[in-house]
N, C-alpha and C positions, 0 to 999 in steps of 0.2 A: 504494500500500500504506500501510495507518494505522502514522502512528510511533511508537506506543502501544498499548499492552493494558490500562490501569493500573484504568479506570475496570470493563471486565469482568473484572480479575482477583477486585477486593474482592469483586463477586459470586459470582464464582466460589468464591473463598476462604471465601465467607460457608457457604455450600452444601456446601463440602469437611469443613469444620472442625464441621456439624452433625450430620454425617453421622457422622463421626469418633463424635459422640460419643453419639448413638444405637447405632450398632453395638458400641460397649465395650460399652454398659451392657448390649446384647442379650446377650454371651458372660460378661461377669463385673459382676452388678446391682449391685455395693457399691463400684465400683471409683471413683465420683469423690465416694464416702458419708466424711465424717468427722464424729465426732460422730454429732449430727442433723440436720447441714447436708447439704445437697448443691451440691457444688465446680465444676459445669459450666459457670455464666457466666467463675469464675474464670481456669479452663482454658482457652477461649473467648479471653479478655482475652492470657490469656499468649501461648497460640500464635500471634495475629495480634500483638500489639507484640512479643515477643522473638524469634520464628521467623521471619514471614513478612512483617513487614511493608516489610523495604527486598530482600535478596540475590532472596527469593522471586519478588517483585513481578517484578521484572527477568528473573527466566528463566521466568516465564512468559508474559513479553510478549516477549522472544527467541525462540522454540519458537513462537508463534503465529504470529508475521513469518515464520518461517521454514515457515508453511502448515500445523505439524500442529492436530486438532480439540483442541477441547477435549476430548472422550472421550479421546482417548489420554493429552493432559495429566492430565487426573483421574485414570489408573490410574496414570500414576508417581509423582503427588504421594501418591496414595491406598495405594501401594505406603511408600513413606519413613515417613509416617505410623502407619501399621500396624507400622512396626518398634518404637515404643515399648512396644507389649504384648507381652513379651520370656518370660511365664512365667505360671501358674494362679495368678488370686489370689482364693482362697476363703475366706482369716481373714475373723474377725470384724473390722471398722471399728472397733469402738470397743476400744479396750484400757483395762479400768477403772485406774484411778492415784490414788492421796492426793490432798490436797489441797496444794498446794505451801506450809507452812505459813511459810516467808521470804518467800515473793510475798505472802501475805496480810496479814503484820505493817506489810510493809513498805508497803501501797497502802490500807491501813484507814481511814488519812486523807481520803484522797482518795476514797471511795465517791460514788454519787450526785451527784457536778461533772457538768460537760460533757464530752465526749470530743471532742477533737479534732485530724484526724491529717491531719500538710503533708507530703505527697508530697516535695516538694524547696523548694528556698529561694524557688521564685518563687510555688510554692502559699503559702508564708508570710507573704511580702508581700503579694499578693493578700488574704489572709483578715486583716490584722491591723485595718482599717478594725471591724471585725466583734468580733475579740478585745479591742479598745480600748474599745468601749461596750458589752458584752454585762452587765456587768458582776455578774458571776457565778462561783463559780468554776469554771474553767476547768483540763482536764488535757491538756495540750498533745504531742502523740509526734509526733515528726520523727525524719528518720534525717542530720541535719547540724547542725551544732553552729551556736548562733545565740550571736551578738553580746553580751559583756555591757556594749555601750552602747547594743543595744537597748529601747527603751521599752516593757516591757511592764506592766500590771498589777500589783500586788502577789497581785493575786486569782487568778495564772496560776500552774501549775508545770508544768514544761518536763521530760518522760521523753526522752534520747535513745534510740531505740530501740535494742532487743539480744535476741534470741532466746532465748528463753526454754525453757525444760526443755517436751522433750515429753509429753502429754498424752493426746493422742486421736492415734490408729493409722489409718493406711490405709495398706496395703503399695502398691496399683499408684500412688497420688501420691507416697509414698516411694522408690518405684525409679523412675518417670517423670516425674514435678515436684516435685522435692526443694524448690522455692525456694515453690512453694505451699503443701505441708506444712509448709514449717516459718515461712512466715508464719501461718497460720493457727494453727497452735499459738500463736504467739504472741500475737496478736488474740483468740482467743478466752481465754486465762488470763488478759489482759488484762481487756476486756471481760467476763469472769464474775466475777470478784473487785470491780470496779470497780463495776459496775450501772449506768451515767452515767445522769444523766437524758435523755440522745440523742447521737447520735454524728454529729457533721459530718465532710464531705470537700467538695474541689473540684474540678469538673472532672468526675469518676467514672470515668475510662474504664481507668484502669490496675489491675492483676489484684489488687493488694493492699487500693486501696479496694473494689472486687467481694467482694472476702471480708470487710472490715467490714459490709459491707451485710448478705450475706446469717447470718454469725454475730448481729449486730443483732437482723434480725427473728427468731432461734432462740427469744433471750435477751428477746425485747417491748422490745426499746430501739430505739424513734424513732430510724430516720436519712435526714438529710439530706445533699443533695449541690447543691453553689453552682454556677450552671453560670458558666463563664470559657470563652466560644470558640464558636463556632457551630456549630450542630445536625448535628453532623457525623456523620449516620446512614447514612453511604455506610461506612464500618467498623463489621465485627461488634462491636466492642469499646462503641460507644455502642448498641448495640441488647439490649434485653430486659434494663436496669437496673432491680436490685432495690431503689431506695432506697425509701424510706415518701414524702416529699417531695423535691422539684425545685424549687429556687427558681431562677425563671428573670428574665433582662432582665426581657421584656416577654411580652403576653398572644401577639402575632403566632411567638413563638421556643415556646410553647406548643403549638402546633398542628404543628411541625416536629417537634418532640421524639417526640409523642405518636404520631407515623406508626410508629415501630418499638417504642416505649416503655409497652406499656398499662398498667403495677403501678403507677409513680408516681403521687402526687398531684401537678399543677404550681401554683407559686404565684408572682403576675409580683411580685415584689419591685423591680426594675430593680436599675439599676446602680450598685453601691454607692464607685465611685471617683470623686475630686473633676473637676466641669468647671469650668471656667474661664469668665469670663461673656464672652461671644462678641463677638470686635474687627468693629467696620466694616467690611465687604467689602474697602473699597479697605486696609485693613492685613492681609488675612489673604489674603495672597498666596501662600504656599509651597505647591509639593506634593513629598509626601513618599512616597519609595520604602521600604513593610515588607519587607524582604527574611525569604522559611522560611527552614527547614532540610528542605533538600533527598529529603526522603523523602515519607511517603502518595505521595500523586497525582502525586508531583512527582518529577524526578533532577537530577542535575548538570549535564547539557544545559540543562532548565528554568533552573536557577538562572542560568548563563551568561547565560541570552538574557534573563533579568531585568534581570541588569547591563547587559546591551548595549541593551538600550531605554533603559534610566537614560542611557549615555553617548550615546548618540545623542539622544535629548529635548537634553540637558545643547550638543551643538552643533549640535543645528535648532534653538533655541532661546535664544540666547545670554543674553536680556535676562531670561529667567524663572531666577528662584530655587529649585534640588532639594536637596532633603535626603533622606538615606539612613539610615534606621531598621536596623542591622544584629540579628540574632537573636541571644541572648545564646550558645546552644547552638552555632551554626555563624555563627564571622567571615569578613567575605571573601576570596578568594585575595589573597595577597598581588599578584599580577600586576593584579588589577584596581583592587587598593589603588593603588596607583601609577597607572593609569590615571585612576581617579577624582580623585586629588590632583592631576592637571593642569587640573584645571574650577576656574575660579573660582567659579563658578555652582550647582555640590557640596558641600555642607556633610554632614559627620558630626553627625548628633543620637545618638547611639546611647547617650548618658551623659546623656543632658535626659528630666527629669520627662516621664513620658508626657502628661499633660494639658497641659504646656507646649509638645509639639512639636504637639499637637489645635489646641493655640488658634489657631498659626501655619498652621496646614494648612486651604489650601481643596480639595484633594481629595487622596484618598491612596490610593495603588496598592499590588498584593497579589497573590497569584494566591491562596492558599486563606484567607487570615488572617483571624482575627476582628477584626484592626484595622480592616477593610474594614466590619463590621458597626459596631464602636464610637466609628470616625469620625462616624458622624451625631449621638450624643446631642452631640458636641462642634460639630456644624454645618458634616462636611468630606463634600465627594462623592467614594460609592467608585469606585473603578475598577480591575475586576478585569481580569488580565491572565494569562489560562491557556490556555497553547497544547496542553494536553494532548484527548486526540480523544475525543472526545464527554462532554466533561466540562462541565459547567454550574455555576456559582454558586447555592447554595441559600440563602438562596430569591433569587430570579431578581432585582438589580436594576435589569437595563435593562428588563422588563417592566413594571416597579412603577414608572420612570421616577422612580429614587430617582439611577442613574447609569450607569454605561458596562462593558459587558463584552466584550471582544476577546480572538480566540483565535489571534492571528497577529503578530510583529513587525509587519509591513506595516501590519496592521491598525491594531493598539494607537498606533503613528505618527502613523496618518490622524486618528484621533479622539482623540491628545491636539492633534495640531493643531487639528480642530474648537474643541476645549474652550475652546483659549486666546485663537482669535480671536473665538468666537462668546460672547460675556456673555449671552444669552439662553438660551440655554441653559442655563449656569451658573444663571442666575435663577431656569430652569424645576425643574433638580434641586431647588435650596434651597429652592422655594416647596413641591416633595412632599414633603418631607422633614419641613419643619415640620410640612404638614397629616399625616404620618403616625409622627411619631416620639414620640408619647405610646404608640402601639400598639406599636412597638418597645421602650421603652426607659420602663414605669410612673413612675421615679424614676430618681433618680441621688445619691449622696452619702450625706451623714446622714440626707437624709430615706427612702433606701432602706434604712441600717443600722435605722433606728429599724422602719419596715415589719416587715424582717427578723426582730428582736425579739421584737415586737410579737405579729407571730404566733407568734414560736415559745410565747413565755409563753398567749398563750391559747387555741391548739387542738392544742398537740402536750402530750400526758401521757403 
């Protein structure tokens, strides 16, 4: 029996959550109308990261182990679902309203800047490479307060974000997605008062950038979305993005995007974080363990047995050097902390410059992470490690003979043993790598901020 559902649930979920929202609009047309927008990628974003994406996952790969169809699973999910349309909702969507004439005073300055808006503190760091040389002004929304020994610009101003007086009316996202109606209220007084000349996000897959995108295109305002992480079109949530532009790695991350993606334009700008210039084989010994955070594709089991290959490598292994990249969002159990500190041979990098623990790393291990993809601009071989059932690595790099993908402790064992005795191998990875990591990865650094730029000033108006 498979010890997993995880990889037919998103499917499945993909399917449920369309369905969902065909059938609303059949019984009440205006029901995901605000404004001139229509909210449905948004909705889409929510219910799979805030609903469905960890408790969900899990009982429906419960329920299947336990033999029922899918059919029956579709009507209880499709049954819970359906509870949110609780009442007729036949108002009008838009409810006219003044003009907030304090938002307006107070944002007059800032019309026509850039708009750009950081998810959380890592989207920030991410994007500052970008806000450092764009140099323009810039109207920066975050919802966490940044540093005032941060370097930013004189040219930047920083809104922490705070919801703002509502505007436009939709009763069924008011009594069933409160947290979308009243971003969206606020993104859009934002964004209409503001005008920017384009509105950046990273990443896109979360329900608040969904609704920059599509209030953006209401309003003719260019936006862009920086992609950080790999084409990860196995959740609804990356499928059917409304941005104007996609600036992606490389031209190869272009053709993955665009299988569920058709509205974007994509444009390979590469990657725009510093590499380090690549040490002599014989010094770039380490490999390094990225440990998730235990959700998508993955649970707590998975995570486990991440560590448990770590600690086992760490004593088949005595004479090789592991380092353990922890996730900022989920540290390790304490039990295995203690475990791992009896290795001499285990080192924590979890606090070193990412391009510094690249430079040291000749392969690095993942089960979904984009560090698997972004090890190669720095010259390290991935090796993916996902024991989940029927799950594969997109895009595939033991086909591409870029590096190693095992779906088994056992396995994942045998072929880092491979790796470590066999240097030919090792040779063969780094020799495809080279020959194919222009198509990966266009640029890297300033010369990909500068790209980025470049284009924005000359074909986005």
């Amino acid at each position: 029996m498979q010890r997993d559902y995880y990889i037919e649930f998103f499917e499945f979920v993909d399917i449920l959550l369309r369905e969902y929202i065909d059938e609303t609009k059949a019984k009440y047309p205006d029901a995901f109308t605000v404004g001139n927008c229509c909210c449905e990628v948004p909705v889409i974003c929510f219910l799979l990261l805030e609903r469905y994406y960890t408790s969900a996952k899990e009982i429906y790969s419960h329920l299947r182990r336990s033999g029922i169809n899918r059919e029956e699973i579709h009507t209880v999910f499709k049954k819970e679902l359906d509870k949110t349309v609780t009442r007729n909702f036949m108002q009008s969507p838009i409810l006219p309203s003044k003009v907030n004439e304090k938002l307006l005073a107070m944002l007059l300055p800032y019309r026509h800047q850039i708009f750009i808006y950081a998810l959380n503190r890592r989207h920030f760091e991410y994007l500052l490479p970008l806000i450092r040389q764009i140099n323009r002004p810039v109207f920066l929304v975050t919802e966490h307060e940044i540093s005032d020994e941060t370097d930013l610009p004189a040219y930047v101003t920083v809104f922490e974000m705070a919801f703002l007086k509502e505007r436009y009316y939709s009763p069924f996202l008011y009594h069933n997605f409160p947290e979308i109606y009243g971003y969206f209220n606020s993104f859009a007084q934002l964004l209409t008062v503001l005008q920017p000349c384009y509105a950046i996000v990273m990443e896109g897959c979360n329900y608040r950038q969904a609704i920059i995108a599509i209030i953006s295109k209401s309003l003719s305002i260019p936006s862009i979305c920086v992609q950080q992480g790999w084409p990860s079109i196995l959740l609804s949530c990356f499928r059917n993005m409304q941005y104007d532009y996609f600036f992606t790695w490389g031209n190869l991350f272009n053709d993955l995007w665009k299988i569920k993606n058709p509205v974007p334009v994509f444009v390979s700008t590469g990657y725009m974080y510093p590499v380090l210039p690549l040490l002599p084989l014989r010094k770039k010994k380490n490999i390094t363990f990225f440990l998730q955070v235990p959700f998508s594709i993955s649970n707590m089991a998975y995570f486990r047995e991440s560590l448990d290959f770590l600690l086992q490598c760490a004593v088949l292994f005595p004479t090789q050097f592991f380092c353990v990249k922890q996730h900022p969002l989920f540290p390790v159990p304490n039990e295995y902390r203690e475990l791992i500190d009896m290795h001499d041979n285990i080192k924590d990098v979890s606090n070193e410059p990412l391009e510094e623990i690249f430079a040291n790393t000749i392969l690095v291990v993942g089960h979904f992470s984009s560090c698997l993809m972004e090890g190669i601009v720095h010259g390290c071989v991935p090796f993916v490690f996902d024991p989940v059932c029927q799950s594969r690595y997109n895009p595939d790099i033991e086909k591409m003979e870029l590096g190693l993908i095992t779906g088994s402790l056992e396995e994942a064992v045998e072929k880092m043993k491979i790796f470590l005795l066999n240097p030919f191998q090792r040779d063969h990875f780094l020799s495809k790598i080279n020959e194919i990591k222009d198509r990966l990865f266009s640029s890297n650094g300033n010369e990909t901020v500068k790209k980025m730029i470049e284009y924005i000033n000359n074909n986005i108006k």
